[in-house]
N, C-alpha and C positions, 0 to 999 in steps of 0.2 A: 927284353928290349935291347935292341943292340945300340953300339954308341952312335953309329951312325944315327939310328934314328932317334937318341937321347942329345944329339949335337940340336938334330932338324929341329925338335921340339921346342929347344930352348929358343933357336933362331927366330921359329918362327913368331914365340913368345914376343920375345923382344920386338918383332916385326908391330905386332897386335901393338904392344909399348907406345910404341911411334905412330900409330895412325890414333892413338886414342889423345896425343899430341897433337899432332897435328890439327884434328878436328877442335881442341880445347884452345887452338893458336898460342901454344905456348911459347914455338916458333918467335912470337912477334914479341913478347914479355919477356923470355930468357932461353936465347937463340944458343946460348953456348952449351946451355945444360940438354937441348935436342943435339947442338950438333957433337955433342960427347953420347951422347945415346946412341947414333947413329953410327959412331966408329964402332963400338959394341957389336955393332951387327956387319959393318963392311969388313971386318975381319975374317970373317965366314964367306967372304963375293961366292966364293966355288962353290957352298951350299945351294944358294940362290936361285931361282928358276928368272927366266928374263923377264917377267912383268914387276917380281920382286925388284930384282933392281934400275927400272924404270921408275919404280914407285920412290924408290929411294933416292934416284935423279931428280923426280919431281920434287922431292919435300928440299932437298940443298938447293934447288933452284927456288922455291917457297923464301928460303931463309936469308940467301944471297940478295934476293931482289926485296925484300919486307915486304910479300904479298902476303894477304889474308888464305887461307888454305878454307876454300870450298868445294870439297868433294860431292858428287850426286851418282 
């Protein structure tokens, strides 16, 4: 495996992290410890495909405004 795609893996990892957050609304219990996870991953932006980080616009906007995070 190459690093590039041992980078993607991890990213994406961390990505899974965050929506498993997300959905748990931990966002609204302890907003600091998501939005430290999330730097974990916007470090990587250039990995990122553009829904990836839409996704990730959505959950800082989740966490800024203390909405419940319902995804369907």
């Amino acid at each position: 495996m190459t690093k590039s795609m041992e980078l993607k893996k991890k990213v994406y990892g961390r990505l899974d992290e965050l929506e498993a957050m997300m959905k748990a609304q931990e966002h609204l219990h302890n907003p600091t410890k998501v939005v430290n996870h999330i730097a974990t991953i916007t470090k990587f932006w250039s990995v990122l495909e553009e829904q990836d980080r839409e996704y990730i616009d959505g959950c800082r906007f989740a966490i800024e405004s203390n909405l419940q995070w319902d995804q369907k």
